[in-house]
Structures are given as structure tokens and as C-alpha cells.
N, C-alpha and C positions, 0 to 999 in steps of 0.2 A: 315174626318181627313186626314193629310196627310199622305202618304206612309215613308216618311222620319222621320215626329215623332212618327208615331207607332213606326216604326223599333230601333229608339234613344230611347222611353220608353222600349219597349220591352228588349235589352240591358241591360238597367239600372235596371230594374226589375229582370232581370238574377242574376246580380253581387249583392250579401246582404250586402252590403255596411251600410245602413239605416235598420238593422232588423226590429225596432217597424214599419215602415214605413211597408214595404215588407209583416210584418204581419196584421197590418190592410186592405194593400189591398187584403189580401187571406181572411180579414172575422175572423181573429184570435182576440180574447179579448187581449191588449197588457197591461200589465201592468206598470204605470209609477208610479215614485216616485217623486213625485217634492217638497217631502221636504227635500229631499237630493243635489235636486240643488238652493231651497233657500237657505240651511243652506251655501253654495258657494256663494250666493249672498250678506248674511249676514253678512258674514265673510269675503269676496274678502281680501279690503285694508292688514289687518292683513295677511292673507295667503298671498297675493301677496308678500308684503317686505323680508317674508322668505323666499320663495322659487325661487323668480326669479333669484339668482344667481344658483343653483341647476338646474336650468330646462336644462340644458346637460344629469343629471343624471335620474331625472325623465323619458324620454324619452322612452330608450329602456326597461327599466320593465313595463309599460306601455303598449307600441307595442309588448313585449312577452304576456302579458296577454289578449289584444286585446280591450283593453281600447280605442287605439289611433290605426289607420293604417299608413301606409304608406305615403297617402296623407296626412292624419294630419299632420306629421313630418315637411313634406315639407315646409308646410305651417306656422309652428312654429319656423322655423329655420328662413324662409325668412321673417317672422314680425320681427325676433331676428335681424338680419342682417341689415334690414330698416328701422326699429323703435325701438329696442334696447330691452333689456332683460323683463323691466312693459311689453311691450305692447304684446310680444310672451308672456310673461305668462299669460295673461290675454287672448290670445288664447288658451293655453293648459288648462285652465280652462272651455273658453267656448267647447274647443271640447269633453270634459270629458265625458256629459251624452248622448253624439250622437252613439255611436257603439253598446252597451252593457248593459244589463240590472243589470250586479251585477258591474257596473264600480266604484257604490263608494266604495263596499270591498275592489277592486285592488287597488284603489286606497291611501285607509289609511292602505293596508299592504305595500304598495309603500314607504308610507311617512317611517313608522317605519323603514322597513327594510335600509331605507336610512339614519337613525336616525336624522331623523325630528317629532319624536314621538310629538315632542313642538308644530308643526301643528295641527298633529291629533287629539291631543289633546283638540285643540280649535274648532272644526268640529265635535267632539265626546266625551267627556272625562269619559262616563260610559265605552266605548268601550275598551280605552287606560289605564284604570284601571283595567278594568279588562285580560290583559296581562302580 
């Protein structure tokens, strides 16, 4: 292998950017949930029309909670920028389940507290009833 991408994995292995990722290479059982990002797939179009104008706000409680980083933002801003507010949100969707293991909690306390309960709703509604 080479000297240059050991050294570029090694790096990137450093920085836990990708936790489940970081933990399956130590050998760690990772737990996923991926009926929390079907119900995201299920429900895209519906959540999309509501929230894309919102996705300024969504952002940084997100990135406090660490849903999203820093690179995500970036990245969300500048699909908002060059292809218009559908197409970043349908970024901030796909970047959702990449950081963080309890991202959809942060997530639909995100929605409410930004009273978009009307989403959360639709992604959970035993969850949002019982609030």
C-alpha cells in the first residue's frame, strides 16, 4: 500500500467524522436503524414542500446537536445556492443519518421546537401526541 494513503486513511480515521464507520473498523457491534431513514424515504416529497423553505433554521440546531457538521452546512448552503432550496433539502435529509446514532430524536425535537410539529408528525405521530 502506499505511504501517502496509509497516511490520508490514518488521518481520516483520526478525525470521527463517520462514527458508525470509525466503530465498525475498531470491531465495535454499530447499531443502525434504518427504519428511521425509510420512514425519510417514505415520506421525502411531503416533508420536502415543508421544510425547504425553513432549511436556514433547521441548520444550526442541528449542528448544535451534531446531527449535521460543519462540512454538511457547507454543503447545504451551496446546493441551496446552485440548485435552489428542493434540492439542499433533499441534502439535509440525505446528510441526516450520517453523524449520529440518535439523529432522528434531534431531529423531530428540531422540527417541534421550530414548530413544524406538522412534519413531525407525519414521520411519527404516536411520538408528537404524546408531547
Amino acid at each position: 500500500m502506499d505511504l501517502n494513503v496509509q497516511t490520508e486513511f490514518i488521518v481520516l480515521y483520526s478525525i470521527p467524522v463517520y462514527p458508525r464507520i470509525v466503530g465498525l473498523l475498531e470491531g465495535e457491534y454499530v447499531v443502525t436503524d434504518d427504519h428511521y431513514s425509510g420512514l425519510l424515504n417514505i415520506f421525502a416529497d411531503q416533508i420536502l414542500n415543508r421544510i425547504s423553505s425553513r432549511i436556514s433554521d433547521l441548520i444550526p440546531p442541528l449542528v448544535q446537536s451534531g446531527v449535521l457538521i460543519r462540512e454538511d452546512t457547507h454543503s447545504i448552503l451551496a446546493e441551496r445556492a446552485n440548485h435552489g432550496e428542493m434540492l439542499a433539502t433533499w441534502e439535509l435529509l440525505f446528510q441526516l443519518p450520517c453523524r449520529k446514532q440518535e439523529w432522528f430524536q434531534d431531529f423531530m425535537s428540531t422540527l417541534i421546537n421550530l414548530d413544524l410539529q406538522h412534519v413531525a408528525e407525519i414521520l411519527d405521530p404516536d411520538l408528537c401526541s404524546s408531547k
